[in-house]
RONU-508548 format. One record per atom (N, C-alpha, C, O, CB): x, y, z; residue number from 1. Coordinates in steps of 0.02 Angstrom, whole numbers, padded with zeros to 5 digits, always signed. Each point is the difference from the previous one (the first is absolute). Last residue first. Glycine has a CB too. Layout:
! RONU-508548
X  Y  Z  NUM;
...
! end
This chain:
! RONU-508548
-00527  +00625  -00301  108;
-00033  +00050  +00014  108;
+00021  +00057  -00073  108;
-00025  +00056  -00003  108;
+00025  -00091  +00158  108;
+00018  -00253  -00127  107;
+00033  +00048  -00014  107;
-00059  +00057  +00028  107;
-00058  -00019  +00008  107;
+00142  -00041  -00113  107;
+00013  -00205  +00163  106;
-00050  +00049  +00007  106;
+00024  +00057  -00032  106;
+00060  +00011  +00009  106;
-00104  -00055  +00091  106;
+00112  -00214  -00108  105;
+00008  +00062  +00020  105;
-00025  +00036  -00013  105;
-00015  -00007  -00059  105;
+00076  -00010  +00068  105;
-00026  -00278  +00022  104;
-00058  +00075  -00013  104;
+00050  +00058  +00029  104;
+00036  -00003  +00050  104;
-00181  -00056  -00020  104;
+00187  -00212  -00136  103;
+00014  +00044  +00070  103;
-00021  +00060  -00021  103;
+00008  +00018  -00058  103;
+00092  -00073  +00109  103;
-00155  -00219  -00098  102;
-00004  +00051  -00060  102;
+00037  +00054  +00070  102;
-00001  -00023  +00057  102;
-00138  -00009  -00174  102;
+00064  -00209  +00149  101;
+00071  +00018  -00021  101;
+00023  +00044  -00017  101;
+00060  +00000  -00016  101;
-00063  -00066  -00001  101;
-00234  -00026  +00059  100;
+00043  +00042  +00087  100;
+00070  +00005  -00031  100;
+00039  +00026  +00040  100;
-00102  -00096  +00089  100;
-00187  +00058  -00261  99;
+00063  -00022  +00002  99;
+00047  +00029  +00036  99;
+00014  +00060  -00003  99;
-00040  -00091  -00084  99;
-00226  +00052  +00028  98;
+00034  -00014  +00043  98;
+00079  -00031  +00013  98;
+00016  -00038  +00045  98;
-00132  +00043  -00040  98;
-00006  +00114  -00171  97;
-00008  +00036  +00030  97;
+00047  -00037  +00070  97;
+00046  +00027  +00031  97;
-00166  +00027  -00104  97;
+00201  -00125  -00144  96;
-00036  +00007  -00004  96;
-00021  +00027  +00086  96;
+00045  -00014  +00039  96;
-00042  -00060  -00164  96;
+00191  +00141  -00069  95;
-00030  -00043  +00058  95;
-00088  -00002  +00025  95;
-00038  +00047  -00010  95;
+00167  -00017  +00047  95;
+00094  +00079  -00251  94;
-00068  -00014  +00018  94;
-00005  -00062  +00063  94;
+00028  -00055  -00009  94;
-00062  +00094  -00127  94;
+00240  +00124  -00013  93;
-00024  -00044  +00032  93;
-00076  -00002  +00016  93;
-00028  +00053  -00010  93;
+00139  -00053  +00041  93;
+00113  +00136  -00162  92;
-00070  -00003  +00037  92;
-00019  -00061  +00014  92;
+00031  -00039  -00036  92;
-00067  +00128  -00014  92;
+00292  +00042  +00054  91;
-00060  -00058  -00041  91;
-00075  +00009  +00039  91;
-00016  +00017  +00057  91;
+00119  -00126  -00083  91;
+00109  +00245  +00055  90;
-00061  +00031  -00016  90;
-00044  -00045  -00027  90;
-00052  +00015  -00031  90;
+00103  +00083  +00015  90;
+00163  -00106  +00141  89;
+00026  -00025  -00039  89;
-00076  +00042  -00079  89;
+00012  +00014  -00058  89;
+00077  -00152  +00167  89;
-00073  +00172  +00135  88;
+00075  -00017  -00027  88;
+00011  -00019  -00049  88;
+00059  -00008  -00014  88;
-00037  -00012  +00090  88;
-00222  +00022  +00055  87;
+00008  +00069  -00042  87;
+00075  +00003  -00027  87;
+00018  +00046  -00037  87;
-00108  +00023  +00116  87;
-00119  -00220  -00084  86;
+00063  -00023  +00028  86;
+00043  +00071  -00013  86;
+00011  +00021  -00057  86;
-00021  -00166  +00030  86;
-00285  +00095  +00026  85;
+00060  +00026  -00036  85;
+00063  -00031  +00042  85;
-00013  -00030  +00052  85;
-00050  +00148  -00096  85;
-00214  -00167  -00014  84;
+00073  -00008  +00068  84;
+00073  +00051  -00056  84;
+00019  +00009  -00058  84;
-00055  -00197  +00131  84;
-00305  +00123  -00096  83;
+00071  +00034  -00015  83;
+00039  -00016  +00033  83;
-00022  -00025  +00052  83;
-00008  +00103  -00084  83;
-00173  -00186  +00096  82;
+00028  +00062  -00010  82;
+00061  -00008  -00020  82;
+00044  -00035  +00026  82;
-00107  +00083  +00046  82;
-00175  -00192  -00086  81;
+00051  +00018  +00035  81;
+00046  +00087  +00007  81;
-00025  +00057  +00001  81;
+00017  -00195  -00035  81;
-00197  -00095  -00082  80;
+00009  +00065  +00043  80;
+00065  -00003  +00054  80;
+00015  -00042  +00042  80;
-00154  +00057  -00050  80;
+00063  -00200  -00211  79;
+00021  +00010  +00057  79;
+00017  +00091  +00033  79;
+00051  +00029  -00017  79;
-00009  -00166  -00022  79;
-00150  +00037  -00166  78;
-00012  -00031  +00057  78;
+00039  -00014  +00048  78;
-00005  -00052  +00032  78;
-00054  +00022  -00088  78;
+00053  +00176  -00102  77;
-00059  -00039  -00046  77;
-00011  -00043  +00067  77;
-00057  -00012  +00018  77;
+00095  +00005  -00171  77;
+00140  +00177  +00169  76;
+00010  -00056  -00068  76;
-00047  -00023  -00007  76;
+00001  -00029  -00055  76;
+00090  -00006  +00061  76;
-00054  +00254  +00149  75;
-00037  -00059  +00012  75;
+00011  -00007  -00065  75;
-00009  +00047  -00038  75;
-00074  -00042  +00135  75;
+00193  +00175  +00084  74;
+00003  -00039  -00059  74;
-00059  -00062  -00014  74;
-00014  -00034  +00049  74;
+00144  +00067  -00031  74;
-00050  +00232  +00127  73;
-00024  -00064  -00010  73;
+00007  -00045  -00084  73;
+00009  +00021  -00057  73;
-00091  +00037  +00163  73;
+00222  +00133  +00053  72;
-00025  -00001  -00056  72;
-00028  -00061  -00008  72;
+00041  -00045  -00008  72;
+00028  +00121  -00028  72;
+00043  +00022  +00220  71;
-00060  -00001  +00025  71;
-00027  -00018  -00104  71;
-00059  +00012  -00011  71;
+00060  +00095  +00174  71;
+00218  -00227  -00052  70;
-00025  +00054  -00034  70;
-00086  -00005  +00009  70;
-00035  -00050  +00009  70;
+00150  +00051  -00098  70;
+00107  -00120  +00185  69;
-00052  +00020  -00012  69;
+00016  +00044  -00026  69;
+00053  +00032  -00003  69;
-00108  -00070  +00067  69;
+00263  -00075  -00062  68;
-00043  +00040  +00046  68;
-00081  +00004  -00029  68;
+00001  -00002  -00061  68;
+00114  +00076  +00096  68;
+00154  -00253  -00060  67;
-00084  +00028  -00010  67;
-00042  +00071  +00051  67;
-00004  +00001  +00061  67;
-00004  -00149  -00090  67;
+00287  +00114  +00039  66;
-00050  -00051  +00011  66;
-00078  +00039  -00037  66;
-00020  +00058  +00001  66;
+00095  -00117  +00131  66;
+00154  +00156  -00131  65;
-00004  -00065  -00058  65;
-00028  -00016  +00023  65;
+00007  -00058  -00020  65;
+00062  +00025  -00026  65;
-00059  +00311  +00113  64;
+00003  -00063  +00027  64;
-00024  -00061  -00051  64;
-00051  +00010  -00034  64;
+00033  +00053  +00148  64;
+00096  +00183  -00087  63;
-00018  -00024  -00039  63;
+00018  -00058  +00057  63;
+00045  -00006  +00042  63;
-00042  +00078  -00168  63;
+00011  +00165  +00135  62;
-00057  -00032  +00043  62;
+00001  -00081  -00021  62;
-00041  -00031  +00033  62;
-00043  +00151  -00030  62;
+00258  +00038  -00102  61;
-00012  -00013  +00074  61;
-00042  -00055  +00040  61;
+00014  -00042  +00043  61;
+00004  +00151  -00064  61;
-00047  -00085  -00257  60;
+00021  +00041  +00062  60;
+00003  -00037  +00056  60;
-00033  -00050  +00014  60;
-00014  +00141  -00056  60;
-00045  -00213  -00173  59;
+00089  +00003  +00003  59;
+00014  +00087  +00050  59;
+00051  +00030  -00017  59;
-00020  -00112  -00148  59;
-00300  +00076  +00146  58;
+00060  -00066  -00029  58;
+00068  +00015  -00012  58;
+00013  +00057  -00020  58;
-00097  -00104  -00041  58;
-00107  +00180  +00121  57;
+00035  -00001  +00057  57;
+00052  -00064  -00013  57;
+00045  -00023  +00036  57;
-00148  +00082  +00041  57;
-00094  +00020  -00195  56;
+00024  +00072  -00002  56;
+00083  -00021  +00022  56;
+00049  +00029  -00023  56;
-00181  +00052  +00064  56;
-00044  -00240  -00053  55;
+00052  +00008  -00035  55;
+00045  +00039  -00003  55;
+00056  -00010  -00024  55;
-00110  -00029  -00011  55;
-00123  +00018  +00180  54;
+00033  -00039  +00034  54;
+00065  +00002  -00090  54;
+00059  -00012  +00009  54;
-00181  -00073  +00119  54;
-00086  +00195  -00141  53;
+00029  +00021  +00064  53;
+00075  -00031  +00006  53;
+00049  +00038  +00006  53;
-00172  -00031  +00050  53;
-00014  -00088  -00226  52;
+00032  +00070  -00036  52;
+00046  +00022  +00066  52;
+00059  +00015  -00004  52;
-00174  +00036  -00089  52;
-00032  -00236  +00143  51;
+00041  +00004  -00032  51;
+00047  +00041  -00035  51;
+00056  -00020  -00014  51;
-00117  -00041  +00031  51;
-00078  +00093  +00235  50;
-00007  -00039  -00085  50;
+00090  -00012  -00027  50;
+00055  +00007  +00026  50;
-00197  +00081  -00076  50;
+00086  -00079  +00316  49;
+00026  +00039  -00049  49;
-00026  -00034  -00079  49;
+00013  -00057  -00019  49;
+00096  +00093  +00110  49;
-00211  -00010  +00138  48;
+00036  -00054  -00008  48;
+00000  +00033  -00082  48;
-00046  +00023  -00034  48;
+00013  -00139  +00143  48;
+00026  +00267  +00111  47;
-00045  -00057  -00048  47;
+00039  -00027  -00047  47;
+00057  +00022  -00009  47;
-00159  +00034  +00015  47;
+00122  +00153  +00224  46;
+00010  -00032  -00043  46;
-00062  -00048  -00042  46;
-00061  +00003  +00009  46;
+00170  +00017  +00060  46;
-00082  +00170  +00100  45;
-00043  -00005  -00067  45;
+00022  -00061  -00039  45;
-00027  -00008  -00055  45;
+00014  +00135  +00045  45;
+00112  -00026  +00220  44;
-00048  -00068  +00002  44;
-00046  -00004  -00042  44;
-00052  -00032  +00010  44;
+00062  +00024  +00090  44;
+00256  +00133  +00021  43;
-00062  -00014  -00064  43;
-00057  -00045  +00008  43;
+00010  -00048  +00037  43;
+00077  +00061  -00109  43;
+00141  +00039  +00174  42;
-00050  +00025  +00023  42;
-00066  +00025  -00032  42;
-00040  +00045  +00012  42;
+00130  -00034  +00046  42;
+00095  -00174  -00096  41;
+00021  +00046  -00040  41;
-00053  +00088  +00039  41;
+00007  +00057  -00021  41;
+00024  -00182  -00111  41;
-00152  -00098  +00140  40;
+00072  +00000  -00026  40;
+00020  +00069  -00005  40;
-00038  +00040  -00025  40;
+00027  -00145  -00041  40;
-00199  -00057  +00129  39;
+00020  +00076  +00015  39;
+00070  -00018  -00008  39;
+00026  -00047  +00031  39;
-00118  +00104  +00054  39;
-00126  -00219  -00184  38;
+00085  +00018  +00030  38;
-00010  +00057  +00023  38;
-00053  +00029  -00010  38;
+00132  -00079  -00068  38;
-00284  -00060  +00012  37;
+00008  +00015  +00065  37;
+00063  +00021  +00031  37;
+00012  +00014  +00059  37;
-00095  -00083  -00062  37;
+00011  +00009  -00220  36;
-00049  +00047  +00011  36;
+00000  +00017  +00070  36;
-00037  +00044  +00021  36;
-00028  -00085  -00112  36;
+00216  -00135  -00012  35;
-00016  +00072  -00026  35;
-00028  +00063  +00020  35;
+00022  +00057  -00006  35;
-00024  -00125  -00051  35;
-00004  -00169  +00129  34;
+00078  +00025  +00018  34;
-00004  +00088  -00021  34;
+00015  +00051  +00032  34;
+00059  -00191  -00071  34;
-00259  +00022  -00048  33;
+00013  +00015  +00080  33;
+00052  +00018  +00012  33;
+00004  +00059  +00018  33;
-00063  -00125  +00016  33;
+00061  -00041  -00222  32;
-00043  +00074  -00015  32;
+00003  +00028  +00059  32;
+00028  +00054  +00005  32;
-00112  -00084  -00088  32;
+00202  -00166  +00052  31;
+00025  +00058  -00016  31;
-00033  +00059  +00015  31;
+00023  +00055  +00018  31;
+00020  -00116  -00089  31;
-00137  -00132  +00127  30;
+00033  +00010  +00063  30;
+00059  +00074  -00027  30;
+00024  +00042  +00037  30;
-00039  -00204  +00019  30;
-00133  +00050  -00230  29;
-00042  +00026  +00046  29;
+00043  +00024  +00060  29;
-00023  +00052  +00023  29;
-00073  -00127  -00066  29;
+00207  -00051  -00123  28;
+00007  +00073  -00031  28;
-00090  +00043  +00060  28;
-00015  +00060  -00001  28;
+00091  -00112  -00189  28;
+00136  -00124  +00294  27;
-00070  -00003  -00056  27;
-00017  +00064  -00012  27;
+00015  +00049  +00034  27;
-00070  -00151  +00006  27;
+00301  +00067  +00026  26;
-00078  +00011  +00037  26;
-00037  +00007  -00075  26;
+00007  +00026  -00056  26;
+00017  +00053  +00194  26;
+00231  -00108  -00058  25;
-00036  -00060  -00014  25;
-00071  +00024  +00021  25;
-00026  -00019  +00052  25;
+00126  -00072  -00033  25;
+00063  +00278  +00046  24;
+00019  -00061  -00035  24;
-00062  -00050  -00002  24;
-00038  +00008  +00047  24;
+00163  +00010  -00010  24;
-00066  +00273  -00031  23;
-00017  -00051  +00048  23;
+00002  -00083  -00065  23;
+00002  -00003  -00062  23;
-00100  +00113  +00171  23;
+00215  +00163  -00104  22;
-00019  -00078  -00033  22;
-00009  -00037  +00039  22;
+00046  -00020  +00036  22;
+00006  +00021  -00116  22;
-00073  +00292  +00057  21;
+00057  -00083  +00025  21;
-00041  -00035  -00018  21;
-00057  +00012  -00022  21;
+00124  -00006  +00126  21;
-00127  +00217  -00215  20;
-00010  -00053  +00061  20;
+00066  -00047  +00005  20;
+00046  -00017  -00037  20;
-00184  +00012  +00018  20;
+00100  +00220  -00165  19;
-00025  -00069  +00016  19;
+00036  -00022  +00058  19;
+00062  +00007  +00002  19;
-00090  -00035  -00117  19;
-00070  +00272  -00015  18;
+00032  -00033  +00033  18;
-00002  -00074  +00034  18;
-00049  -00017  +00034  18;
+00055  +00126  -00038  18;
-00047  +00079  -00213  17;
-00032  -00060  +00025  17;
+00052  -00018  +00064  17;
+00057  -00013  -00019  17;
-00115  -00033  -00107  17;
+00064  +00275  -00021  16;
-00036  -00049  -00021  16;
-00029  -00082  +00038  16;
-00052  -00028  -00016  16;
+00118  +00102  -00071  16;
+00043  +00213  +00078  15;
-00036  -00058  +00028  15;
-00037  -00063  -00024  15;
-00062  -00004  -00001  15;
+00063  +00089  +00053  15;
+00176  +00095  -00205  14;
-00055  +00009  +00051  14;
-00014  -00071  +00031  14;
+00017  -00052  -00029  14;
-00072  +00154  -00036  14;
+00202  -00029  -00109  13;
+00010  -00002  +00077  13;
-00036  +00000  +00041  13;
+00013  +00008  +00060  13;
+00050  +00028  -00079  13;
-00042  -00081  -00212  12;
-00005  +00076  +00010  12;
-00007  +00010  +00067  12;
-00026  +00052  +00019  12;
-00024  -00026  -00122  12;
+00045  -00236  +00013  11;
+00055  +00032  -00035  11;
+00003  +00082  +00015  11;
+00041  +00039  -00023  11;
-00054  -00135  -00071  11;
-00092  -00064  +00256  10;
-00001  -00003  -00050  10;
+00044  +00042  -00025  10;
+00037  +00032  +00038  10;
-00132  -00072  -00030  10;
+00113  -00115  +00230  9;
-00018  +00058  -00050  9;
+00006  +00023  -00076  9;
+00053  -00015  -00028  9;
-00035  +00032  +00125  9;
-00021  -00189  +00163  8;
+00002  +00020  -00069  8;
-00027  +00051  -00017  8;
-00051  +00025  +00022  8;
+00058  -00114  -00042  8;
+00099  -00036  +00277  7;
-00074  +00053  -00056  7;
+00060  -00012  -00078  7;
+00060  -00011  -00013  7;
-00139  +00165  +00129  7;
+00059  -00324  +00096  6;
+00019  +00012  -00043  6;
-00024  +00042  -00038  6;
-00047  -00013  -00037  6;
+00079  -00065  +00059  6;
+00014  -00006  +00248  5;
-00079  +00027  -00048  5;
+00074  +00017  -00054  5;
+00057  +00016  +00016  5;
-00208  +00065  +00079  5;
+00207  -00283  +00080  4;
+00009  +00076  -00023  4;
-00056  +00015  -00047  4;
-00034  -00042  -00029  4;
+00164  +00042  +00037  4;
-00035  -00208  +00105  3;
-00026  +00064  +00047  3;
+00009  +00062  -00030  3;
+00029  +00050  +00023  3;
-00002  -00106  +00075  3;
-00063  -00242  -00180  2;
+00067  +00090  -00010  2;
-00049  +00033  +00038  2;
-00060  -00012  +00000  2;
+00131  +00036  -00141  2;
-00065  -00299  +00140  1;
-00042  +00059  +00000  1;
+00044  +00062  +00000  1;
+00055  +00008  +00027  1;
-00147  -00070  +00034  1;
! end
């Protein structure tokens, strides 16, 4: 787990997304919570970061090689889930809701 908030910013410097430490092995329901109840950073708007969110933040600092959620849903016809990114490397991935291998970070 890293102890640090990671900000990003866009090409013109302005504010754009700050991300969370990394909690480990949580179903993408125990993500959302994790979410909606952190105080980090002395913050507590957080939520569980989409996809565009969580790219912003591939090969930086923040970057971590394990799966993360994403609040971006997915469904193939028959199976419902969500999105994952790996931010080290920027592959995408897909899990399904309950899967405890995936690790969540929150962005404000």
């Amino acid at each position: 787990m890293e102890n640090f908030v990671a900000e990003q910013f866009d090409q013109e410097g302005l504010f754009a997304s700050v991300l969370s430490s990394e909690s480990e092995n949580d179903n993408f329901g125990d993500c959302a919570t994790r979410c909606r109840n952190l105080t980090e950073g002395n913050f507590t708007d957080w939520v569980v970061t989409s996809m565009e969110q969580l790219s912003q933040f591939v090969g930086t600092a923040a970057t971590s090689f394990n799966p993360i959620w994403t609040s971006t849903g997915l469904h193939t016809g028959t199976e419902y889930g969500r999105f994952t990114v790996r931010m080290g490397s920027g592959e995408v991935g897909s899990a399904s809701y309950d899967n405890r291998s995936i690790n969540c970070r929150c962005v404000r």
